[in-house]
N, C-alpha and C positions, 0 to 999 in steps of 0.2 A: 212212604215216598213212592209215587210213580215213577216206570220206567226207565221216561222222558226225561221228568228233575235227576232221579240217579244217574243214567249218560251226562248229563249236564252237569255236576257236581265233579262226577269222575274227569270230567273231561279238562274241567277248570283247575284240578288238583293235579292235573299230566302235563299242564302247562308252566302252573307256576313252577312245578319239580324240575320241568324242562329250563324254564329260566335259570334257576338256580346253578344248577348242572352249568349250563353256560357262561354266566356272572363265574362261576367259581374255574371253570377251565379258563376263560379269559383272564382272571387276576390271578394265574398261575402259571401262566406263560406268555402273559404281555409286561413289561416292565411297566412299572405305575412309574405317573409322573402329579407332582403339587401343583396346583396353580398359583399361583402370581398374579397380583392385582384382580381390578373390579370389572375388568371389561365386560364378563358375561353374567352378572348379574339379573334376574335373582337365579335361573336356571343353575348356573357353572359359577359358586363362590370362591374368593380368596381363602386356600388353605385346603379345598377338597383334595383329594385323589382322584385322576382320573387314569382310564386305561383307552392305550390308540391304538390303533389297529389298522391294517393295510387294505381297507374295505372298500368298494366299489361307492362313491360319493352318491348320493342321494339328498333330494330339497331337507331342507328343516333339519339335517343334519351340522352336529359342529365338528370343525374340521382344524387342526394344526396347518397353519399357513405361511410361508413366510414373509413376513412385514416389508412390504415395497419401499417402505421409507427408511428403513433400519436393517440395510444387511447383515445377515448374520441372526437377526432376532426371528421368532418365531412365535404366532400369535394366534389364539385359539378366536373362531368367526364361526358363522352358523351361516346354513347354506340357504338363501332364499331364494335362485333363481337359475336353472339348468340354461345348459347352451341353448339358442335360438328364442328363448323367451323373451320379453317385453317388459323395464321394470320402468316404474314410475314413482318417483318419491317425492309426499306433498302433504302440508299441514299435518306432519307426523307420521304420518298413513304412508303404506305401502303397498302399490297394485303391481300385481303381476298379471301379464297380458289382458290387461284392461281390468282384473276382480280384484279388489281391495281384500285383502288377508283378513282374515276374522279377527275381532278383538273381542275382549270382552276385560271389563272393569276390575280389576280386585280389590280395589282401595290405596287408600293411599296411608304414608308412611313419612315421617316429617321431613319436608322437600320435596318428597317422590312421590309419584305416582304408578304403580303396579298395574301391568295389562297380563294377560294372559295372551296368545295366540295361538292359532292355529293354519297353518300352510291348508287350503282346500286339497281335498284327497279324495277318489271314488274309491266306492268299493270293487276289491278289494285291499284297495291301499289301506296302510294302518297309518290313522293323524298320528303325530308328535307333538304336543302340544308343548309350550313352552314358554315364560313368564320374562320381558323386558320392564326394563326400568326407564321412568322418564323423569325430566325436573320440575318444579311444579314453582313459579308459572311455570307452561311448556313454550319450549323454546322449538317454533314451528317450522323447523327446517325442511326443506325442500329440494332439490335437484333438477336443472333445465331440462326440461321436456322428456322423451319419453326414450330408452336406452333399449335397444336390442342385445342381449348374450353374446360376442360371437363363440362359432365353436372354438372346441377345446377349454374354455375358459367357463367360469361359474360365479357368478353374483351374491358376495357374502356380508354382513353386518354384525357387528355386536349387539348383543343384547342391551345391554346399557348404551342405550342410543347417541343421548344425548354427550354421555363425558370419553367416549373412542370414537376412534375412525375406523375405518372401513372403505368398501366399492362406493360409496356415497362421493370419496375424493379422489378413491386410488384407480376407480374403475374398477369390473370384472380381472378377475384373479387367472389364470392360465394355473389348468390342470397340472401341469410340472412341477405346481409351487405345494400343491398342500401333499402335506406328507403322511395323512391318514385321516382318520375319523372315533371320533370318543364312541365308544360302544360300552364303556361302563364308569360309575361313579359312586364316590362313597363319601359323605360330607356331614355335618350334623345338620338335626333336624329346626326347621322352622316352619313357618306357618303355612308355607307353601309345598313343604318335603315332608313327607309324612315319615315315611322310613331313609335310615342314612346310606343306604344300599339302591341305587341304581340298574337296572339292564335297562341300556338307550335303545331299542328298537330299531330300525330304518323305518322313514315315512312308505315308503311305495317298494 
């Protein structure tokens, strides 16, 4: 093995440790919570474990929020769109300041349809990729015209597009409402979770 591949091996193996390290400080001094219901589908299932944490909000993140409609209730959303941005919702599709979010196909599943996503990132942002569910037929919903962020507030959705609500009806959310951010997860496996152990990264 050269050098180069050994740094590189070494360096992949100081990572994952370092995850680990972290995943395991996090679910030992965050209180775990279950989820409830299908909102965040396939990403965030009914019945995982997740752990929140008091983290600085970031796109493509999911965020415990509280439910505009349902005082008192408290509903886990994924962050699609930081203050001053541009969103536009159409034919399914979602553009933030004018660039259609990446999709990509995973098949479908009886009724549904499985997309993959990814929030555009440069380097050295780290993507978050992340898997929504739609209804098949798809039910091509849309929103008038084109929504700016204001500040303090952030532009959230469910994964499971089609059967939750969201900033689609509630509007952008204000920073005071989400009370943290999921930074780790443990659920069983399926065809889209390889391992039942989770560390959620930040996008940027």
């Amino acid at each position: 093995m050269s050098g180069s591949s050994r740094r590189g091996l070494l360096r992949t193996v100081a990572l994952v440790l370092g995850g680990l390290v972290v995943l395991a400080g996090v679910a030992g001094a965050v209180p775990a919570r279950r989820v409830v219901g299908d909102d965040m589908l396939w990403t965030v299932k009914p019945g995982d474990i997740v752990w929140i944490v008091p983290d600085r909000v970031r796109k493509a993140d999911v965020v415990l929020v509280d439910d505009p409609l349902d005082p008192g209730k408290q509903v886990l959303r994924r962050v699609i769109a930081a203050p001053g941005e541009k969103v536009r919702v159409d034919d399914s599709g979602v553009r933030v300041n004018g660039k259609r979010i990446r999709q990509t196909e995973m098949g479908d599943q009886p009724g549904l349809r499985i997309r993959k996503e990814v929030i555009w990132s440069k380097p050295p942002a780290r993507a978050n990729p992340y898997f929504t569910q739609l209804s098949v037929p798809e039910v091509a919903w849309s929103t008038p015209g084109v929504l700016e962020v204001p500040e303090g507030h952030w532009y959230v959705m469910a994964d499971n597009r089609d059967a939750a609500v969201d900033s689609r009806w509630w509007g952008p959310v204000p920073e005071s409402a989400i009370h943290g951010v999921v930074r780790a997860r443990y659920g069983e496996v399926d065809t889209w979770r390889e391992t039942p152990w989770a560390l959620v990264l930040p996008e940027e």
